[in-house]
KOLDO-160322 format. One record per residue: x, y, z of N, C-alpha, C in turn. Coordinates in steps of 0.2 Angstrom, whole numbers, padded with zeros to 4 digits, always signed. Layout:
# KOLDO-160322
XYZXYZXYZ/...
//
This chain:
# KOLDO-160322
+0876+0462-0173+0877+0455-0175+0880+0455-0182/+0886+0450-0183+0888+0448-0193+0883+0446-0193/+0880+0447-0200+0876+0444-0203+0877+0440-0210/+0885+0440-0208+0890+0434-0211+0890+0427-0206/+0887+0427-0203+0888+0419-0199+0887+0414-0204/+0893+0409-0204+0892+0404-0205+0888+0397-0201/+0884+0391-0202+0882+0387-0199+0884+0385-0193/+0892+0385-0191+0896+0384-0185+0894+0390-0180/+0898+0395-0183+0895+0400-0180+0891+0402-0175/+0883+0402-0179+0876+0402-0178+0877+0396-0172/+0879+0390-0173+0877+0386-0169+0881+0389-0161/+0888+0390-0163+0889+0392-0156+0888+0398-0153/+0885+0403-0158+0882+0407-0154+0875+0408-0148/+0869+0400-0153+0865+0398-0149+0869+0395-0141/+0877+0392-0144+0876+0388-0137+0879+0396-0133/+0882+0398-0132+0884+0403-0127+0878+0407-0126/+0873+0406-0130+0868+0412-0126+0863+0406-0122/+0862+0401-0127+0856+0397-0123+0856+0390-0119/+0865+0385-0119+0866+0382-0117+0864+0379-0111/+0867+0386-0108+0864+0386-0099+0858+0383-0096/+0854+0386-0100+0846+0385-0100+0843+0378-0101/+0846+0375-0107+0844+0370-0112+0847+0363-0108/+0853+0363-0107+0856+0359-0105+0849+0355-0100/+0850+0355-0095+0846+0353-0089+0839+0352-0092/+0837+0355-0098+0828+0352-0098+0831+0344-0105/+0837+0345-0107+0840+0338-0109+0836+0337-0116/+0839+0332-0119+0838+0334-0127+0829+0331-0128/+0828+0325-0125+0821+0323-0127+0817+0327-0124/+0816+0333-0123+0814+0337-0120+0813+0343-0122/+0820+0344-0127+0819+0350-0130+0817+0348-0137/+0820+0341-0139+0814+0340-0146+0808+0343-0145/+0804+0343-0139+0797+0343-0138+0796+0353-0142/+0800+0355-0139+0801+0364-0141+0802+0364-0148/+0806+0362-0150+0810+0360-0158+0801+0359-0162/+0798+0352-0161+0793+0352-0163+0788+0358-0165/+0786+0361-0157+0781+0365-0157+0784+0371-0164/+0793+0373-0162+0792+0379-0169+0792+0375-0175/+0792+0372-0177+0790+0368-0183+0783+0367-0184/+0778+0367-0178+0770+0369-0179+0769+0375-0181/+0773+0380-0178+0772+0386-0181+0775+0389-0187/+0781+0387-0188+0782+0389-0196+0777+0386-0199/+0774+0379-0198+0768+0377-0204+0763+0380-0205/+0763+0383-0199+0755+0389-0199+0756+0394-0202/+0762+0399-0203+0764+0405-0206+0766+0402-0212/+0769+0396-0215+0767+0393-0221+0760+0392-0225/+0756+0390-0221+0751+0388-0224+0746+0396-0223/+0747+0400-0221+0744+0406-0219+0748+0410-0224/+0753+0409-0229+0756+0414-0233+0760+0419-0230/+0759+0421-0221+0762+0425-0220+0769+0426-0218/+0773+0430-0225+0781+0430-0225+0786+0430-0221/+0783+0436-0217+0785+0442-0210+0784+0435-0204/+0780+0432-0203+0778+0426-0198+0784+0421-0201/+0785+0419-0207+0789+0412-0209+0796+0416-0207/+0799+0422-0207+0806+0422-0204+0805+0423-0199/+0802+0424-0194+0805+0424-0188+0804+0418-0185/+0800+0411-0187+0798+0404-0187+0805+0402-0190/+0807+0402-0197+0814+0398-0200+0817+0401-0195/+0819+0408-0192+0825+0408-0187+0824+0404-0182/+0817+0403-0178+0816+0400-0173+0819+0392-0174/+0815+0389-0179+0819+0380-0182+0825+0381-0182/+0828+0384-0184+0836+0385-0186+0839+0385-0178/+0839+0390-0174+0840+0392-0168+0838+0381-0163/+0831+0383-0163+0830+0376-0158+0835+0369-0161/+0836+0370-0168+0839+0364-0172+0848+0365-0169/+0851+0370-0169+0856+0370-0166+0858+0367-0160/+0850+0370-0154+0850+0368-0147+0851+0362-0149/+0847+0357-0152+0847+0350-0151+0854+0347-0152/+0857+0351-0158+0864+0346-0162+0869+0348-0155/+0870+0353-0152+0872+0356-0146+0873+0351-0139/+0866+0349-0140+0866+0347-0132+0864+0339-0136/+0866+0337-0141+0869+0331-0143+0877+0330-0146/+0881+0337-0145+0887+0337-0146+0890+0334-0155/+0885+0337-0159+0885+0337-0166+0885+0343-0169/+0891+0343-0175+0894+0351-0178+0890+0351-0183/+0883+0355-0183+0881+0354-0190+0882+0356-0195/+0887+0363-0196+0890+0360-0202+0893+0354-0204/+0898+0352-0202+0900+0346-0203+0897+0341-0205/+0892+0340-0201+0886+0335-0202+0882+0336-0208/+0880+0340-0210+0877+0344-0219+0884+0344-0223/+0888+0345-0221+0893+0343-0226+0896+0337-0229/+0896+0331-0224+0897+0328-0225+0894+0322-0227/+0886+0323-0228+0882+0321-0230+0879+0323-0238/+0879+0331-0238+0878+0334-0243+0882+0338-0248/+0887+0342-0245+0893+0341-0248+0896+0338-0256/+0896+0333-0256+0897+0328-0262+0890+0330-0270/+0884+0331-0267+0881+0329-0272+0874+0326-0268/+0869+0324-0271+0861+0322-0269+0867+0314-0264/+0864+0315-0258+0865+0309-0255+0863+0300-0257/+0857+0302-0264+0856+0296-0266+0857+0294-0270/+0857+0299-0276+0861+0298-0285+0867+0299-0283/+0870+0304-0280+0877+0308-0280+0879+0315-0287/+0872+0315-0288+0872+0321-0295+0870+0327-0291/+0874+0332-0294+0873+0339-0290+0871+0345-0298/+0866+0344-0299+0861+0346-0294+0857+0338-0296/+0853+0337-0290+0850+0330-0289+0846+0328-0295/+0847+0321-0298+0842+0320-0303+0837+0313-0302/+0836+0314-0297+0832+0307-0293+0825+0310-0295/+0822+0302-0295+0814+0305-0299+0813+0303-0293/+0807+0308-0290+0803+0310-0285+0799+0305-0287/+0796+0302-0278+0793+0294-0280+0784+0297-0280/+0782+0306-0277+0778+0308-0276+0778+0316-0277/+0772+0319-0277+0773+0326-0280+0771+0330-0273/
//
């Protein structure tokens, strides 16, 4: 595999491998899976464990595609075109918004 993929990319590559699958269990459904790797990244997070936290951010990354996919959204685009510009709520790159909490 490149290990030059860009965000497009990545995304079409989950859909050609997992589309098939996904499609039929339909997006409210696959949030429910999206979820769960996002419980698991918080546990190899809160456990410190590194080696557990990449193979969890691939998993979210991965599930996160499934949904932009079988809701027919490019996420690069959609990160760019949001982020792209600067902090979406100042517009200062790098963001100078005061944090309302720590």
């Amino acid at each position: 595999m490149d290990n030059k993929l860009g965000v497009r990319e990545f995304q079409q590559l989950i859909k050609e491998e997992f589309f098939h699958k996904d499609s039929p269990r339909g997006l409210a459904k696959t949030y429910i899976w999206f979820t769960e790797e996002v419980g698991e990244l918080a546990r190899s997070i809160r456990r410190a464990d590194r080696e557990h936290m990449k193979e969890e951010f691939a998993d979210v990354l991965a599930w996160l595609c499934t949904l932009a996919n079988l809701a027919g959204i490019d996420l690069e685009e959609a990160a760019l075109t949001k982020y792209g510009k600067g902090c979406p709520r100042c517009g200062a790159k790098p963001c100078t918004c005061k944090e309302a909490f720590n």
